[in-house]
C-alpha positions as CSV (number, residue, x, y, z in Angstrom):
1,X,91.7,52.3,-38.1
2,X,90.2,50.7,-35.1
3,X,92.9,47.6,-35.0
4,X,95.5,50.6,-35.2
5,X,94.3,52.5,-32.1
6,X,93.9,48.8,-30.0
7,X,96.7,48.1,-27.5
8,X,99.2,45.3,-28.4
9,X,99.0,42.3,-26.1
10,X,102.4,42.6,-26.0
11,X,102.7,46.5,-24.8
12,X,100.2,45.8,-22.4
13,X,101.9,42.8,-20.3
14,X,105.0,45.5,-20.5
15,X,103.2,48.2,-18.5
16,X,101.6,45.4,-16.3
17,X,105.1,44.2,-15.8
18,X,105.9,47.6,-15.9
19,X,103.8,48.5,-12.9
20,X,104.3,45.7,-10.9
21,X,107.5,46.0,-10.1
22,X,106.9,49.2,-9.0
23,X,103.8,48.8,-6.6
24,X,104.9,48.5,-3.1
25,X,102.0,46.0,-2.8
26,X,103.5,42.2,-2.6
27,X,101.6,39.9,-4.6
28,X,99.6,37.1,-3.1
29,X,102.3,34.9,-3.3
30,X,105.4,36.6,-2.8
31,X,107.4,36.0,0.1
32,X,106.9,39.2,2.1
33,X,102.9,38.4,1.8
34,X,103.2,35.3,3.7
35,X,106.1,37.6,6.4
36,X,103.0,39.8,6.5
37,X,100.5,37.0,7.2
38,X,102.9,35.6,10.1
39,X,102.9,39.3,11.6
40,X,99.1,39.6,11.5
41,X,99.0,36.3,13.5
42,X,101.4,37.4,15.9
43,X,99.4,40.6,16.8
44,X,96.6,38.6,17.4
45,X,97.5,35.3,19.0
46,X,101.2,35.2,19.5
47,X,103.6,33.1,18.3
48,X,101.1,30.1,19.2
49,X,98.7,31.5,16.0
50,X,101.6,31.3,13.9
51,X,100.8,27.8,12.0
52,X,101.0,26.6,8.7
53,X,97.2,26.1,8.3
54,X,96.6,29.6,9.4
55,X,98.7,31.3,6.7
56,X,97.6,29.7,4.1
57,X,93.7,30.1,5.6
58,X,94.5,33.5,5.7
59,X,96.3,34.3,2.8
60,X,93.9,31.5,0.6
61,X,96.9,30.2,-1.2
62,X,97.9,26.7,-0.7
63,X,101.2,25.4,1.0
64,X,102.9,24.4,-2.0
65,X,103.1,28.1,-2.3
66,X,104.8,28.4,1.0
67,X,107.2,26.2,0.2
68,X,108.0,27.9,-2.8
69,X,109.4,30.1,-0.7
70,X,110.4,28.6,2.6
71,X,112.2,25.0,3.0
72,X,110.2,24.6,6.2
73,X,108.3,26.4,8.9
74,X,111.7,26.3,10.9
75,X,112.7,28.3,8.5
76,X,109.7,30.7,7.7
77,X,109.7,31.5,12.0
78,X,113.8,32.0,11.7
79,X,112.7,35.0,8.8
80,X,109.9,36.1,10.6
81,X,111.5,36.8,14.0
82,X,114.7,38.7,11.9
83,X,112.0,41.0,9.5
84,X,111.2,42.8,12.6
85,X,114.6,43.9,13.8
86,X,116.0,44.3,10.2
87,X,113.8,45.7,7.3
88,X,110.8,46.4,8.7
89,X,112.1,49.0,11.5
90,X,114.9,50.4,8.6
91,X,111.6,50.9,6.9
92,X,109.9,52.8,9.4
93,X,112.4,55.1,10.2
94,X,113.2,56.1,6.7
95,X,109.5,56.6,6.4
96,X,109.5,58.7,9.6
97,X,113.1,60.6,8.6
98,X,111.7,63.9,8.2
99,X,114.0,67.3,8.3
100,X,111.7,68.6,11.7
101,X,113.1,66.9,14.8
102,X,109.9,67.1,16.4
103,X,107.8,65.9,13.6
104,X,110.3,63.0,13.2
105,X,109.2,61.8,16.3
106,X,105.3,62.4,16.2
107,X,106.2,60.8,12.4
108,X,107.5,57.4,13.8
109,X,104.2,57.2,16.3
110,X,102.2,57.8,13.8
111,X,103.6,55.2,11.9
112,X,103.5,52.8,14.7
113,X,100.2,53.1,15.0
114,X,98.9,52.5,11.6
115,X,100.9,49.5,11.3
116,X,99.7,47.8,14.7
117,X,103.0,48.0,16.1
118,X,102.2,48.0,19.9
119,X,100.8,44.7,19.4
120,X,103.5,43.5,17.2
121,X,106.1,44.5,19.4
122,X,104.2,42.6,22.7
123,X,104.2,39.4,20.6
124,X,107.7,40.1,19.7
125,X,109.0,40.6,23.2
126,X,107.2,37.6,24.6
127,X,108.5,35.3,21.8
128,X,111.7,36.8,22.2
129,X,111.7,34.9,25.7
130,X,111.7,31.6,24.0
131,X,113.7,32.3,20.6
132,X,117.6,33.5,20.6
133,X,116.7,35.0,17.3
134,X,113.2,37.0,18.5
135,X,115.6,37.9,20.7
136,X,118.2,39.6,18.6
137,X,115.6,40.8,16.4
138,X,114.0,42.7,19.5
139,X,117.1,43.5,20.5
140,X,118.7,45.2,17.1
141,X,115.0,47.2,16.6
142,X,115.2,48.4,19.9
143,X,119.1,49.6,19.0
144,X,117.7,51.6,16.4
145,X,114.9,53.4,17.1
146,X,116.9,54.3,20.2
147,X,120.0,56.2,18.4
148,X,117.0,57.6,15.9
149,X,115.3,59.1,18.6
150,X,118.3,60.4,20.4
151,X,119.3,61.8,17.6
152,X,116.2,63.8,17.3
153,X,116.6,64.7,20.6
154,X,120.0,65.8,19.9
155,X,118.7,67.8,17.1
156,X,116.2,69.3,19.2
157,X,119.0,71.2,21.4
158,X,119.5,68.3,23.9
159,X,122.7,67.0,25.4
160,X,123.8,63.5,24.3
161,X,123.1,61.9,27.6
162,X,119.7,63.7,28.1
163,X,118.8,62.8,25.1
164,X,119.8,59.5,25.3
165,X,117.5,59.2,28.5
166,X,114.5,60.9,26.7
167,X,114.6,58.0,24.0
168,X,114.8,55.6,26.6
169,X,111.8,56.9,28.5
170,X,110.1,57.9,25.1
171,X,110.5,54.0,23.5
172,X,109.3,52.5,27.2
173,X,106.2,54.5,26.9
174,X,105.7,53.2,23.5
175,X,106.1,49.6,24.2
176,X,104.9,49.1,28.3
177,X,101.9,47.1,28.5
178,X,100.3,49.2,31.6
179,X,96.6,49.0,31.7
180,X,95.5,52.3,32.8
181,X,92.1,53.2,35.2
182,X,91.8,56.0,33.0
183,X,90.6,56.2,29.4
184,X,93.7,56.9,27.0
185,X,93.9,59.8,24.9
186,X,94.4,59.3,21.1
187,X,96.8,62.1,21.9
188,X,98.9,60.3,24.4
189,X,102.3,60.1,21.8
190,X,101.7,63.5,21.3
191,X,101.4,64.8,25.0
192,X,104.1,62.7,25.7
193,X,106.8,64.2,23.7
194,X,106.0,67.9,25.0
195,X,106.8,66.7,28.5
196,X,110.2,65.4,27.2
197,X,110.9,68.2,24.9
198,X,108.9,71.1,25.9
């Protein structure tokens, strides 16, 4: 009776398989870990930190799993630049696609902050100075989360081109990199958007 009631080796590598595929978590070695990895570097040193030794330090796998999945660091840098402009901001602004106009917005800062994105995005920019593809990459998330919030601000009651100014203002606020004399408010995002949309 006891061997009846034990799981099957086999049943439980289904559900492991099972259950993997369906955790939002990459493994250690998947491709999108070491993306990650090269993003974490970049908010913290730039596009200088980005090095082979350093991924692999930080990730503690070795490089023959980098090159599992990348034919060279030419290559890893060339996807590293286009994940920000491509399926990392579509993935944010699903994330932040709520019904609320207003809580659309707040959503998206909130988002931004938990995932470090003001320091991403200063990396980005600066590498973008250097690298045609940063640049397009910089260039196609900023198209985005433009026409998202615009279109929030449409939704809010707004006419296209007041909207369209209200994004612009709303996404420079996010991404200027103005030391203030004053201390910053963890409620900055939020004071923000009830001077542009009272």
């Amino acid at each position: 009776t006891s061997q009846a009631s034990a799981p099957s080796p086999r049943r439980v590598t289904t559900v492991a398989a099972v259950k993997a595929a369906f955790d939002p978590k990459p493994t250690p070695g998947a491709k999108q870990a070491w993306l990650d990895a090269g993003q974490q570097l970049l908010r913290d040193g730039g596009i200088a930190a980005v090095k082979l030794d350093a991924l692999t330090r930080v990730l503690g796998l070795t490089t023959g799993s980098f090159y599992h999945h990348f034919d060279g660091m030419k290559r890893y840098l060339d996807d590293l630049a286009r994940l920000y402009g491509t399926d990392q901001v579509k993935a944010n602004l699903d994330d932040a696609d709520v019904d609320d106009p207003r809580e659309r917005i707040r959503q998206l800062g909130r988002i931004a902050r938990r995932s470090q994105m003001r320091r991403l995005d200063a990396a980005m920019r600066d590498w973008a100075g250097s690298n045609p593809i940063a640049a397009e990459s910089v260039r196609a998330a900023d198209e985005q989360l433009l026409l998202f919030m615009c279109r929030a601000f449409r939704d809010l009651g707004y006419s296209t081109r007041d909207a369209q100014l209200r994004a612009q203002i709303l996404l420079s606020f996010g991404v200027a990199r103005v030391t203030p004399p004053w201390k910053v408010l963890a409620d900055n995002d939020d004071r923000m958007l009830e001077i542009l949309a009272p």
